[in-house]
N, C-alpha and C positions, 0 to 999 in steps of 0.2 A: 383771507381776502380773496373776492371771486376776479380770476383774471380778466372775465367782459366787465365788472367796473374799470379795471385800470383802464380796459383798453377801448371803456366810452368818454372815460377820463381826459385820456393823452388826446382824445379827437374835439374833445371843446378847449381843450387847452391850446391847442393847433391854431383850433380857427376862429377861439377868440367869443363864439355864440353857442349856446345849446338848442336854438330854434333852427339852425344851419343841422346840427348833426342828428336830431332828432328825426329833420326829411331826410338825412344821403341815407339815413340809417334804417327809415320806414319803421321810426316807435316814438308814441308820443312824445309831447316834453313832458308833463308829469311825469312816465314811467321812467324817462331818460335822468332827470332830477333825482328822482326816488333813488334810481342805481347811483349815483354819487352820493349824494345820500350817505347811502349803507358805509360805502368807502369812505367817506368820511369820518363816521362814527365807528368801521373798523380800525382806522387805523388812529384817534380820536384828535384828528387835526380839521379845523376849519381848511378848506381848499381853496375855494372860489370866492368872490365877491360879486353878487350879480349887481348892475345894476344897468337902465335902460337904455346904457349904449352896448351893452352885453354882459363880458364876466370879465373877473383881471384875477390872477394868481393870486392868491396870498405868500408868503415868506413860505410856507408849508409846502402848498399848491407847488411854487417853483421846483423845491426839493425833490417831488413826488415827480414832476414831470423830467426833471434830469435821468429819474431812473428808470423811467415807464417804459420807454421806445427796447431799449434792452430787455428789461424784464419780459415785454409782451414778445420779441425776437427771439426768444431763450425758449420760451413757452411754446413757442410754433416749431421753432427747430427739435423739441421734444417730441411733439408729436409728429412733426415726420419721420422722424429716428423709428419711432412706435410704429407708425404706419407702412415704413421698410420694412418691417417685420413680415407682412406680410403681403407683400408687395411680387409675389406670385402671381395674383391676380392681376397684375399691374398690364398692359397690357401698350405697347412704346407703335405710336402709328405714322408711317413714314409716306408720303408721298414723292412722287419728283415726276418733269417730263418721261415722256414714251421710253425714249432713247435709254435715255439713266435708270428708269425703272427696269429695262431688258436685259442691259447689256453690262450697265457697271455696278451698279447696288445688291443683287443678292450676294455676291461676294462680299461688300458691305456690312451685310446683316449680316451672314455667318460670321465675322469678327466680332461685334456689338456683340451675338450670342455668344461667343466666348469668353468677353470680357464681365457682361452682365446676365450669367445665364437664368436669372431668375426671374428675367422679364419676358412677355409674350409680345414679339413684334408682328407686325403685316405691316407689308412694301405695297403701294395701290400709286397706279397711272394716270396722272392728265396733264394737260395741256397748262404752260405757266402761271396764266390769270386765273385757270381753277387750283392750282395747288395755293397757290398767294391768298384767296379767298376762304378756301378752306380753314388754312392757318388763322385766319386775321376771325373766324367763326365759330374757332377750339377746335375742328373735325377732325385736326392731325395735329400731331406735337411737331413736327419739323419736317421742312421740305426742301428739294433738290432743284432748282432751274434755270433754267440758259440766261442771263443778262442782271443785270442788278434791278430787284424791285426798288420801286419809286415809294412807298406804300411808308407814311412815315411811323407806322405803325410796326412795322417788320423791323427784324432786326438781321443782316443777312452780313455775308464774308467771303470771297471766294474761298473754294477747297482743290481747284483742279483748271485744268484747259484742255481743250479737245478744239480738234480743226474740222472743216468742212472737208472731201475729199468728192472730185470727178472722178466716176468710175464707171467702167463699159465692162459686158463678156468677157472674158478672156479671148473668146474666138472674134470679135468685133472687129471691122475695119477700120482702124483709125490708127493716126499719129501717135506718139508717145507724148508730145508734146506739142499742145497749139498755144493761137494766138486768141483773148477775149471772145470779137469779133466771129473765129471761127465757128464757135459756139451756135450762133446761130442756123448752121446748116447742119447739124444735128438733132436727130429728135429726142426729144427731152421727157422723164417721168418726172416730174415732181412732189415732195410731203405737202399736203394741202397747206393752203396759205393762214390757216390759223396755227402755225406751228413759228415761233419765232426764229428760226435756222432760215426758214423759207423768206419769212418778211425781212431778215438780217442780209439773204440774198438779194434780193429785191431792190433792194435799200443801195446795195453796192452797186449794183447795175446801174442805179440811176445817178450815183455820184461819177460814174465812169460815163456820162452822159449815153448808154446805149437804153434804147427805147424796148420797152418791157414785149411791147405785142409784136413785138418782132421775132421773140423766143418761137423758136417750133416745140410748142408745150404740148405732147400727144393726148396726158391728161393727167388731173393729182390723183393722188392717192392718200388715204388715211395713216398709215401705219407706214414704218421704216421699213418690217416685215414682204410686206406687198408692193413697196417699189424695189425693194432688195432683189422679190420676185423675177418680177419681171424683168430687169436688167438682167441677171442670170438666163434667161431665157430670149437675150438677143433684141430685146423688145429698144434698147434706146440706150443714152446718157440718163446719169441721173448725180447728183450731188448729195453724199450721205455723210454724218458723221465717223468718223474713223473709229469709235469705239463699237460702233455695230457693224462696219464691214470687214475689222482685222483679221478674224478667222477667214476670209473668204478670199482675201489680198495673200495668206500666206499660202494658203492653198491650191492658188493661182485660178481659181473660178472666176475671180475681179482681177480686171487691172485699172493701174492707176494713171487716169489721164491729167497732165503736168498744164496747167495754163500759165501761160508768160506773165509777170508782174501781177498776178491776182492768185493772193493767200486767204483765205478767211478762219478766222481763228473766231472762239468763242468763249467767255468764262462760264464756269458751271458753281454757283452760291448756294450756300446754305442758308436757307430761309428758318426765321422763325419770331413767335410774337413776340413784341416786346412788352414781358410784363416784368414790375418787381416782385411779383408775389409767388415766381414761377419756384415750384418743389424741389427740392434740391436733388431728387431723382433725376429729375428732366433737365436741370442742370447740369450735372454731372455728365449725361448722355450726351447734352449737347457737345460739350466740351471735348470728349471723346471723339464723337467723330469730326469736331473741326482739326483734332490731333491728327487723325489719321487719313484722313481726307481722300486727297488720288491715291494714295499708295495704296489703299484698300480697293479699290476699282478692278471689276476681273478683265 
């Protein structure tokens, strides 16, 4: 018995027509027929009964589809088993925001590498709505980003939290602690506004009724990198996540400035598509790192 009859078998039996499976399937109905057919005469039971409202099981037919959906799942779990084999080639592609991609994730990957070392991983950079797209396109198996996607196509979870942190020079003139309000007679770097930390700040501003243009915003900047920059260098305030300024906080190059009743905190999800047909590779991967989640974050 060829496993594509069973398994063009179990899909008219599903849905009840063979001119339905013939187009999801892109093969005619004669050749779709033909293959039942053979199945038929392999295994030498009548199956179907066509008639011009469609097809209806026979007493056989039902038998045969009680055991199909297994059979053809047994078949495929074979050959990824087969296909593990050489799964060297295999190659696990991670995306996440800036931040996570710099600061928390190769630490990340070095665990993955130890648990699964006979996969080729790469960690690659962007901005939330291109890692979500990518995902939802196949260009990456799973990805890292600040908020929960909307995409009812994803399938995401939180793995971690990280806070927003105001921080100046260490040699900077300022309070340990203000108020909102103060803020605005400071001059400000900020991550450009297609960065969700930034539009998460934004967003707060405005529920705390303070008006945006009133910010002394000196100007953005692209990369966590380059306003990290330049605050080191005296140049201003700036609000950065705590996983990419912590080495600079212990070593006292940053300090941390305290604002009165304003915390912002963020979740950080693991993204990924929602398929049923995903490999039990990538499975398992995933699983692994929703296990180990923050605790693997360097």
């Amino acid at each position: 018995m060829h496993i594509e009859y069973l398994r063009y078998f179990y899909e008219v039996a599903s849905v009840k027509s063979i001119s339905k499976v013939a187009n999801s399937c892109h093969i005619s109905q004669p050749a779709l027929s033909q293959q039942i057919q053979r199945l038929e005469d392999s295994l030498g039971f009548k199956l179907l009964e066509r008639s011009n409202k469609g097809v209806e099981l026979t007493e056989a037919g039902q038998i045969v589809e009680k055991y199909a959906k297994s059979l053809i799942k047994s078949y495929d779990n074979m050959l990824e088993d087969l296909i593990a084999i050489n799964k060297k080639n295999c190659t696990m592609r991670i995306e996440a925001c800036p931040t996570m991609a710099t600061y928390a994730l190769p630490c990340t990957v070095y665990k993955i590498k130890e648990e699964y070392p006979d996969y080729n991983y790469c960690l690659a950079s962007g901005i939330s709505e291109e890692v979500e797209h990518n995902i939802l396109q196949g260009a990456c198996d799973v990805g890292f980003v600040q908020g929960k996607p909307t995409d009812q196509d994803l399938v995401s979870s939180i793995v971690g939290t990280d806070r927003m942190v105001l921080v100046a020079s260490s040699e900077y003139n300022i309070k340990s602690e203000i108020n909102l309000n103060d803020l605005m007679r400071y001059p400000l770097i900020m991550m450009h506004e297609k960065y969700q930390c930034r539009r998460q700040f934004n967003e707060m501003l405005k529920e705390r009724g303070i008006n945006l243009e009133h910010l002394n915003v000196l100007f953005s900047l692209d990369s966590t990198e380059s306003v990290k920059s330049s605050v080191l260098k005296g140049h201003g305030l700036s609000l950065l996540p705590y996983m990419s300024i912590k080495k600079e906080l212990y070593n006292k190059q940053l300090k941390e400035i305290k604002v009165a009743d304003f915390e912002m905190m963020y979740e950080i999800y693991i993204v990924y598509k929602r398929d049923k047909d995903m490999n039990k590779g990538t499975r398992e991967f995933i699983q692994f790192l929703k296990k180990i989640g923050e605790k693997s974050f360097c």
